[in-house]
N, C-alpha and C positions, 0 to 999 in steps of 0.2 A: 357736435356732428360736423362745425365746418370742416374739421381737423381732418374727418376720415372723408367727405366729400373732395377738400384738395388733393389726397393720394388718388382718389380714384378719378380725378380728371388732369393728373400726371398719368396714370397707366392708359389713359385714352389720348395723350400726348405720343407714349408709347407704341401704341396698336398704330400710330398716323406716320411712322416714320421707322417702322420697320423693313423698310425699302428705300432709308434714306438716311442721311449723317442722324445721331442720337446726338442730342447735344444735353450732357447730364448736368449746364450749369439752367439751364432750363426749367430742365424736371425739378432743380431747388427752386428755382422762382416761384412756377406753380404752387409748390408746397410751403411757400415763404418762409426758404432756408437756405442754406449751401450745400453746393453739390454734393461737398462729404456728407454733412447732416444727413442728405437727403436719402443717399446709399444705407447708411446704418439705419435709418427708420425702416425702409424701405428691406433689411436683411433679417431686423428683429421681429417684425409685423409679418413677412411671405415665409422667413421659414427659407429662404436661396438669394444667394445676393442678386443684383441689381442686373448684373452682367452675363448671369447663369439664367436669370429669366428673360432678360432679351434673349441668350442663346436658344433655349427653348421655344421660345415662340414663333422666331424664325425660322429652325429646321421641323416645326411642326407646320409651317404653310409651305419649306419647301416642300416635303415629302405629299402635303396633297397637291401641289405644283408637277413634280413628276407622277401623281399614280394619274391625272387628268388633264395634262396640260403635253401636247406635241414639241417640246423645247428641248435644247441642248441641256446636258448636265452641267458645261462649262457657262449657259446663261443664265441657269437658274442660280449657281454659285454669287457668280458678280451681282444679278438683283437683289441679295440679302446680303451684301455689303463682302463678300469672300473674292477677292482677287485673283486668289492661288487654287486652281481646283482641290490642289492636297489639302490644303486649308481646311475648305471646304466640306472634303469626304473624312477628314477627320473628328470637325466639330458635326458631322450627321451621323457618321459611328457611332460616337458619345453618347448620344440621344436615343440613337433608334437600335443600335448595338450591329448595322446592316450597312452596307455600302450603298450608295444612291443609285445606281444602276442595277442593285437587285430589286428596287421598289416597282420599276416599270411591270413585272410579271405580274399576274395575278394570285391573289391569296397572301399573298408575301403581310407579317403584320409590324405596322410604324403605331408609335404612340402618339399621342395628340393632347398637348396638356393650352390646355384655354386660355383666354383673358382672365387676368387676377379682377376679385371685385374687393375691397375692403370693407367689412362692416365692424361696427363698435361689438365687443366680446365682454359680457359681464363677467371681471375677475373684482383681484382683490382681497382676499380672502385671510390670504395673511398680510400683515400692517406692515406700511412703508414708513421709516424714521425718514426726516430730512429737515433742513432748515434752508432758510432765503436768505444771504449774503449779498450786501451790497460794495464791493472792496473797489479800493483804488488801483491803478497799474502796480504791477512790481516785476521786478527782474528778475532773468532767470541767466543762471549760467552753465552750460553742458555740452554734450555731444548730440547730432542729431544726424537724420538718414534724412532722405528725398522719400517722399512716398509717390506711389503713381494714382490717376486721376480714377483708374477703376480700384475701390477700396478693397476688393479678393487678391490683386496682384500685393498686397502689402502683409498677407496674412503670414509670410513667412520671415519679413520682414523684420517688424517687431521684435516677435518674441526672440530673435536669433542676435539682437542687438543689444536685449535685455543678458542671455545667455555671452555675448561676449565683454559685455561689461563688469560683468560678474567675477566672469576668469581673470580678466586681465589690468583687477583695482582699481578700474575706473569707478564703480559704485564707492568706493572705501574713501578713495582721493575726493570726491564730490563732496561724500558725508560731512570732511573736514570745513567743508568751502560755505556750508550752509550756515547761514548765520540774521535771516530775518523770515516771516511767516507770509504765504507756510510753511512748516516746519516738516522737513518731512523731504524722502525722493521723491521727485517729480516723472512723469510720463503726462506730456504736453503735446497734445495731436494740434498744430497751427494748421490748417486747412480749409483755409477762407479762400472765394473766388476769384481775388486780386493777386496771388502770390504764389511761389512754388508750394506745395505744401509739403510740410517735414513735421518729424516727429522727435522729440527731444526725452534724451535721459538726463535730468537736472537737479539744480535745487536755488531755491530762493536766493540771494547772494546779493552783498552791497562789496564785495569785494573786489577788485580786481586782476585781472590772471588773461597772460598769452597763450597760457594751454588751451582753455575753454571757449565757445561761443556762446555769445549773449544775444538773449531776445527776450522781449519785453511782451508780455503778457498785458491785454490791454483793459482797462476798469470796465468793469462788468456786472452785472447780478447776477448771482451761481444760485441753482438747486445744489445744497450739498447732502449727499447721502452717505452716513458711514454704513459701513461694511469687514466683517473678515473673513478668512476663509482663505482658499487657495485662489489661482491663476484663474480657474472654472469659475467659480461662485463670483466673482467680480464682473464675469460676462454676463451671469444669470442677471447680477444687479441692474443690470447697462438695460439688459433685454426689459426686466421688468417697470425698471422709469420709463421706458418708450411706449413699449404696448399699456400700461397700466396708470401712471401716473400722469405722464406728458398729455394723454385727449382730454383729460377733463381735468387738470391744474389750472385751468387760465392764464397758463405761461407758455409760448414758444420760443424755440431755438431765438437767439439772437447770435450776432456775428462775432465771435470770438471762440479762444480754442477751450476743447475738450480736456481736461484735467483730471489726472489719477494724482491723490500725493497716498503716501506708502507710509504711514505711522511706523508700524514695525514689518517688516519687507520678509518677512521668513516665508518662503517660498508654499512650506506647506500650511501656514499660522498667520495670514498676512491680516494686519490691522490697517484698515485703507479710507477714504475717503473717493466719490466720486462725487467732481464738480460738471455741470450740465450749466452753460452759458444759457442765458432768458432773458424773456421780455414780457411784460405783459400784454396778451391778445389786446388787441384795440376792438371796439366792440364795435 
């Protein structure tokens, strides 16, 4: 239960600074993780990322701001952190599907979605495979993007980098390059709280090459979970070790990156591994 008490006294961090900078390397502390961890718990467990329920909660106290409060439209924007009134009246569209200045009349109806609570959900019902790995650093060598700090802006990301590696041999040319374990393509989310965070299409490699960047994947203990199936089924997988496996393993996030390796990468047939970096809960 600590596991599910730290989420809910991050979304009480949340509700205290919705009128004021979020600082989401925070919200991982509270939940003794990193702010990416703490976005994908936080996406798999609500059901909306991280970024869409801040938005939410904000245009749900604008709009009872303007149906009871005498204030400018252009002040009640800037107190929920909106600069630009277009901004503004755009992300209250989104939500209420209504311009902010038709709320002041009466009858008019805005939606009101509340404080998230998190409680523990008895699943499990179908069995999770996985083993505990205790591996050394190893190197990786690849191509990789920048990702941004809110995890939704990267959703297009990804998959479009996976999609032009594909086209353009980059995956074929890697293939060649791999030559220590794991075996296998790599998708290597680095996304720790000290550094830019990137994501890499890789493979293992003791080789050398000017084409590629190198980055060193650092010693760790992985939860490894195999898995096949397509693009989908490897999310469900992700989803299911978080809401399912992670509250009651006795292991937490520890600081090191998120690991896909790709056994065989057939798009609609994929034989995968998902590695999840851990620690033992200190008691």
């Amino acid at each position: 239960m600590e596991w599910i008490e730290r989420l809910n006294q991050s979304i009480v961090y949340i509700e205290e600074h919705l009128t004021s900078e979020m600082d989401y390397e925070r919200l991982g502390q509270i939940a003794c993780c990193s702010a990416y961890h703490y976005q994908r718990m936080f996406t798999y467990m609500a059901g909306v990322t991280l970024a869409e329920y801040i938005r939410r909660r904000k245009m749900s106290l604008a709009a009872v701001d303007l149906q009871t409060k005498n204030e400018k439209i252009i002040d009640i924007a800037e107190k929920y952190g909106y600069r630009s009134p277009t901004a503004f009246n755009r992300a209250f569209q989104s939500i209420h599907g209504i311009a902010p200045s038709a709320v002041k009349g009466e009858g008019v109806s805005v939606k009101s979605f509340p404080p998230l609570t998190f409680t523990m959900a008895v699943k499990g019902v179908e069995e999770m495979n996985y083993r505990i790995e205790t591996k050394e650093a190893f190197r990786i060598i690849g191509i990789s993007a920048e990702l941004h700090q809110e995890v939704e802006q990267n959703f297009m990301v990804v998959p479009q980098m996976w999609q032009e590696a594909a086209v353009n041999g980059t995956i074929q040319k890697l293939a060649s390059m791999m030559d220590a374990p794991p075996l296998g393509l790599l998708g290597v989310s680095a996304c720790n709280d000290k550094e830019q965070w990137k994501y890499f299409i890789a493979v293992s490699s003791t080789k050398n090459s000017r084409e590629w960047e190198e980055y060193t994947v650092p010693a760790s203990t992985w939860a490894i979970f195999p898995g096949s199936g397509t693009n989908r089924s490897i999310q469900e997988l992700e989803q299911r070790i978080i809401t399912e496996w992670l509250p009651t393993s006795g292991y937490e996030y520890a600081d090191a990156p998120d690991v896909e390796v790709y056994l065989h990468a057939d798009p609609e047939n994929a034989q995968y591994e998902v590695w999840i970096p851990v620690r033992k809960k200190q008691p």
